[in-house]
N, C-alpha and C positions, 0 to 999 in steps of 0.2 A: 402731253406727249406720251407720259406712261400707258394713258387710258387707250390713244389711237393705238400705240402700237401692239397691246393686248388683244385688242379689237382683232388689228391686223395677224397679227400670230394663231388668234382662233379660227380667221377665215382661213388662213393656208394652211394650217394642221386637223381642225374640225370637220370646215367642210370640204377641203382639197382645192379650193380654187388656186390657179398659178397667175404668176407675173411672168410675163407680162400680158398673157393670154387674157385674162380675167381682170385686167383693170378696169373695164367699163363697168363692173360687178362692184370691186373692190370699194374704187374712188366714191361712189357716192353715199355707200355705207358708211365709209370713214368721215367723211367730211358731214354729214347729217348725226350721227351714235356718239362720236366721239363728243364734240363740242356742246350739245344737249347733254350730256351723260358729266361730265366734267362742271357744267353752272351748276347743277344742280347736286353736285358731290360739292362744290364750294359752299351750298346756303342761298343760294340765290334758287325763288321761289313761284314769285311772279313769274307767268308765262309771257308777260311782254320782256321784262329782262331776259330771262333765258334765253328766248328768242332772239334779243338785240345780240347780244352775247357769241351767241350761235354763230348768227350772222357775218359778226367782225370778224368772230375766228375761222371762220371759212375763207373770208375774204380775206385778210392778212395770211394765213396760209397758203391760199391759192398767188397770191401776189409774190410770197418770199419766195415761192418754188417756182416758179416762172422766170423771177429776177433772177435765180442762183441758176438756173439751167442756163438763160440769155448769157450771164456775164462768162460762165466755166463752160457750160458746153455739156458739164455732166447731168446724167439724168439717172442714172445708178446708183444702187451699194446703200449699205445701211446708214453710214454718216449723217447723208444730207439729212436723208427724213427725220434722222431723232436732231440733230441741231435746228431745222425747220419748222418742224413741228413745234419743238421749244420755243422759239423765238416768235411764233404764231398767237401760240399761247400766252406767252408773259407779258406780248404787248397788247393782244385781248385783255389782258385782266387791268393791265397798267390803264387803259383808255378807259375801259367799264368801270373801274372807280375811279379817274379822276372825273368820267362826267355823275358816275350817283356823286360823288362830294359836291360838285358843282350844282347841283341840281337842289341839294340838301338845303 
């Protein structure tokens, strides 16, 4: 979460892109930079990990934020995204190693 939202803080102060104008920009830098940028700040090295890693966390991200918009309605404000993002992330990591243990 720290990492996307760094990400995101550099695009709308560095290079000036705005929200909502500039999401079709935004969203797929975050969801690509972040999740690569974060396996490989944990140790994880292999590019098919990374990759799987990547992956789930995009998709568990894209899923929780879809779900929380459906059930609230809300699609704004800083909250969501840093408890979202959060909850994207920990259950990426929770899933990525129980299946490397499983695999083990």
């Amino acid at each position: 979460m720290a990492i996307s939202m760094a990400i995101e803080i550099a695009l709308l102060v560095v290079v000036r892109l705005r929200i909502p104008d500039d999401n079709a920009v935004i969203a797929p830098i975050l969801l690509i930079a972040s999740p690569v940028a974060a396996a490989l700040i944990c140790g994880y090295r292999r590019p098919a990990t990374v990759i799987a890693l990547a992956i789930l966390t995009v998709v568990l991200t894209l899923a929780c934020v879809m779900g929380f918009g459906r059930l609230t309605g809300i699609s704004t404000g800083v909250a969501p995204p840093i408890v979202l993002r959060t909850l994207a992330g920990t259950l990426a990591a929770a899933l990525s190693a129980r299946f490397s243990v499983s695999r083990s």
